[in-house]
PAKOLNU-37399 format. One record per residue (C-alpha): x, y, z; residue in one letter. Coordinates in pm, 1 decimal, padded with zeros to 6 digits. Each point is the difference from the previous one (the first is absolute). Layout:
{{X; Y; Z}; 'A'},
...
This chain:
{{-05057.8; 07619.4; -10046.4}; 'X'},
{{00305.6; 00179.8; 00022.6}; 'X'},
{{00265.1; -00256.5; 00141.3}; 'X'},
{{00213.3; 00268.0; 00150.2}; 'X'},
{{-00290.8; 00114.0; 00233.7}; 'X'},
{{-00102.3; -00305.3; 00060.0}; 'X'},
{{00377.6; -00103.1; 00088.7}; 'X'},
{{00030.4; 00321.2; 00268.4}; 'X'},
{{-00317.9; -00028.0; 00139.5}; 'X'},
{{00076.2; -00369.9; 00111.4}; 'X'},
{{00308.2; 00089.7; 00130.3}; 'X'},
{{-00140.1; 00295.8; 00198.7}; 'X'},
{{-00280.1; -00303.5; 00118.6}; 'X'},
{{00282.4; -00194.4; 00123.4}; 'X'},
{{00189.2; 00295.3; 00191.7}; 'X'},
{{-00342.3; 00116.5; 00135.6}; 'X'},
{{-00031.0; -00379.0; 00105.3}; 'X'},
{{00316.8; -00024.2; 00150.3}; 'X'},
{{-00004.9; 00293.0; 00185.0}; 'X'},
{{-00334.7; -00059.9; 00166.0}; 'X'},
{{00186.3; -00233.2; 00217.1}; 'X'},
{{00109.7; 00185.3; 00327.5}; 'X'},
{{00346.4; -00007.0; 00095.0}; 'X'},
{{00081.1; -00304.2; 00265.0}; 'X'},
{{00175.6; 00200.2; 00259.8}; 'X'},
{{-00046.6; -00331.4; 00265.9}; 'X'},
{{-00336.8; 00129.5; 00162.7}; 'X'},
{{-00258.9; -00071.8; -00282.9}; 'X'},
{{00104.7; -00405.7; -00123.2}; 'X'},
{{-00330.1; -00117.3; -00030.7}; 'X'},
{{-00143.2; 00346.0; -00187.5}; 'X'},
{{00317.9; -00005.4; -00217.6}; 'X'},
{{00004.0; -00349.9; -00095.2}; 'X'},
{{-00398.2; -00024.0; -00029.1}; 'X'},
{{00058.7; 00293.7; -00285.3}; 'X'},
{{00278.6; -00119.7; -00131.0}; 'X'},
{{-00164.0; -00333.3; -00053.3}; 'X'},
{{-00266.1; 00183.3; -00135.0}; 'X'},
{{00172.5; 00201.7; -00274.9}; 'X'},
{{00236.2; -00299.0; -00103.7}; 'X'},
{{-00344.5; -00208.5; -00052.1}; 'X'},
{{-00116.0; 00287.6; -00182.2}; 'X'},
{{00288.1; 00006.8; -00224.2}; 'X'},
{{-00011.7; -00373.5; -00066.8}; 'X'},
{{00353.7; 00001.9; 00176.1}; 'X'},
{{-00098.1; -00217.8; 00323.9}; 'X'},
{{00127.9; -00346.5; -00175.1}; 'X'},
{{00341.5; -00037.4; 00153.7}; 'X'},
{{-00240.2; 00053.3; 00362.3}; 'X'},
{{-00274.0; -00258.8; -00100.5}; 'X'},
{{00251.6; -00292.7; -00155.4}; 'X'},
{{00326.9; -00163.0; 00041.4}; 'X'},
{{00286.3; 00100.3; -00200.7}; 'X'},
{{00043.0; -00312.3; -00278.3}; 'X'},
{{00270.1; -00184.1; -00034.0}; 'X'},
{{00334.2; 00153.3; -00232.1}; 'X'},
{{-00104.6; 00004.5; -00362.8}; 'X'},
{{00196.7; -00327.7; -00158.1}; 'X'},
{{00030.9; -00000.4; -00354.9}; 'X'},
{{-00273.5; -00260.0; -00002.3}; 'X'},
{{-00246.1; 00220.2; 00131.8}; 'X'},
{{-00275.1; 00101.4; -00198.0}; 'X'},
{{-00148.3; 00317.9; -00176.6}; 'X'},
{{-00274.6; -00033.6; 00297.1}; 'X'},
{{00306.1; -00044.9; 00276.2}; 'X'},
{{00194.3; 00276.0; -00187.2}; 'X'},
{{-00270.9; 00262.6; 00028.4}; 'X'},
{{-00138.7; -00071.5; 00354.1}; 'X'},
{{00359.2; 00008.2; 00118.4}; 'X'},
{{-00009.4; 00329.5; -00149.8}; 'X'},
{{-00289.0; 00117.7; 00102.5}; 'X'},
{{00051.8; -00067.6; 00354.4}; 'X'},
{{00354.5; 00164.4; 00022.1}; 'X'},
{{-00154.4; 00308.5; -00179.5}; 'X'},
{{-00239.9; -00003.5; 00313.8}; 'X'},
{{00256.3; -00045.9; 00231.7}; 'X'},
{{00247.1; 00227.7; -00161.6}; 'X'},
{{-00260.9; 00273.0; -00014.5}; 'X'},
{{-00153.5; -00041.7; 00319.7}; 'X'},
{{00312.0; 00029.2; 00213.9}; 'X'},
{{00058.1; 00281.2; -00191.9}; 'X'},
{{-00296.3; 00169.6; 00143.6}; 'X'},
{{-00004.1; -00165.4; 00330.2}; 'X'},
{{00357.6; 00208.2; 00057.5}; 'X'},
{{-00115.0; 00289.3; -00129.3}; 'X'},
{{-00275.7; 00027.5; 00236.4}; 'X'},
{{00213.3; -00114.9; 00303.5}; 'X'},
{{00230.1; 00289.3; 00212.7}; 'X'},
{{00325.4; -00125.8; -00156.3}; 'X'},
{{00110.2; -00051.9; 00413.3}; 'X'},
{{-00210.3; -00272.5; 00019.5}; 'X'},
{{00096.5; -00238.7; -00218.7}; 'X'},
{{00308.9; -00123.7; 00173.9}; 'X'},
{{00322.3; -00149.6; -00122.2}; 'X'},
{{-00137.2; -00300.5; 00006.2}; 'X'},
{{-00316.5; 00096.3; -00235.0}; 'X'},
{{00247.7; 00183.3; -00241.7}; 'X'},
{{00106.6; -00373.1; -00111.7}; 'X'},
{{-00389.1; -00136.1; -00058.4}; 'X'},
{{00005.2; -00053.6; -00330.6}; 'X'},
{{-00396.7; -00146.4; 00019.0}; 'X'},
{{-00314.5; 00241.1; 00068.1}; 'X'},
{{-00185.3; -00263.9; 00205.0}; 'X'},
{{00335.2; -00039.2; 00241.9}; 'X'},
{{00038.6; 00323.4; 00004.7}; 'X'},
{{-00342.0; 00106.2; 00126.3}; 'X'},
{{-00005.1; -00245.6; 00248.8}; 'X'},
{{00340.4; 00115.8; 00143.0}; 'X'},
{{-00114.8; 00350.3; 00026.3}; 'X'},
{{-00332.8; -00136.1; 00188.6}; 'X'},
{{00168.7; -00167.1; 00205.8}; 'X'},
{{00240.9; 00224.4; 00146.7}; 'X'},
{{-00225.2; 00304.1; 00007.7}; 'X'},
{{-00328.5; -00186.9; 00134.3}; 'X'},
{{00287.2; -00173.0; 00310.6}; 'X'},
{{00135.2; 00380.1; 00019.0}; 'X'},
{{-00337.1; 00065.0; 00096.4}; 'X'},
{{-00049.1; -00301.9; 00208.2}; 'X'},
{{00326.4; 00101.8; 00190.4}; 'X'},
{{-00152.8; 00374.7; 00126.8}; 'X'},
């Protein structure tokens, strides 16, 4: 297998992925966070969503510690990544600009856009 094919067609998987989620413009929560859930799943990304950050890496942590911890701040890293790119940039708020975690963050935006709806 040629590992430069195989290297562009998974990244054209992943922007075909992440563009499949519609653009949250504050009508369409539930369809934009049922497809986002969807594609994060998908891409193995939905960790930070499912679990609870662990605690700091000590320097008695283990291999085991040391690679979860890893592997859940890849997910969240990642997946807030996406999550903004498929939000109208208007949306997010000043006070969403400073979320540093994917699973706070989504539930801030859900929040204020499903009580935005509420309010009309």
């Amino acid at each position: 297998m040629n590992i430069g094919r195989a290297s562009s067609s998974s990244v054209a998987t992943i922007f075909a992925n992440i563009n499949s989620i519609s653009m949250l413009n504050g009508t369409n929560v539930k369809d934009w966070k049922r497809n986002l859930l969807i594609v994060l799943g998908c891409m193995d990304l939905d960790h930070t969503l499912r679990n609870e950050q662990p605690a700091p890496l000590t320097k008695e942590s283990s291999h085991d510690d040391r690679r979860e911890f890893e592997r859940l701040d890849r997910s969240n890293r990642v997946s807030l990544m996406i999550m903004k790119h498929s939000i109208q940039e208007a949306i997010w708020g000043t006070k969403s600009e400073r979320v540093t975690m994917a699973k706070k963050f989504l539930e801030q935006i859900e929040e204020r856009l499903l009580k935005t709806i509420r309010l009309k």
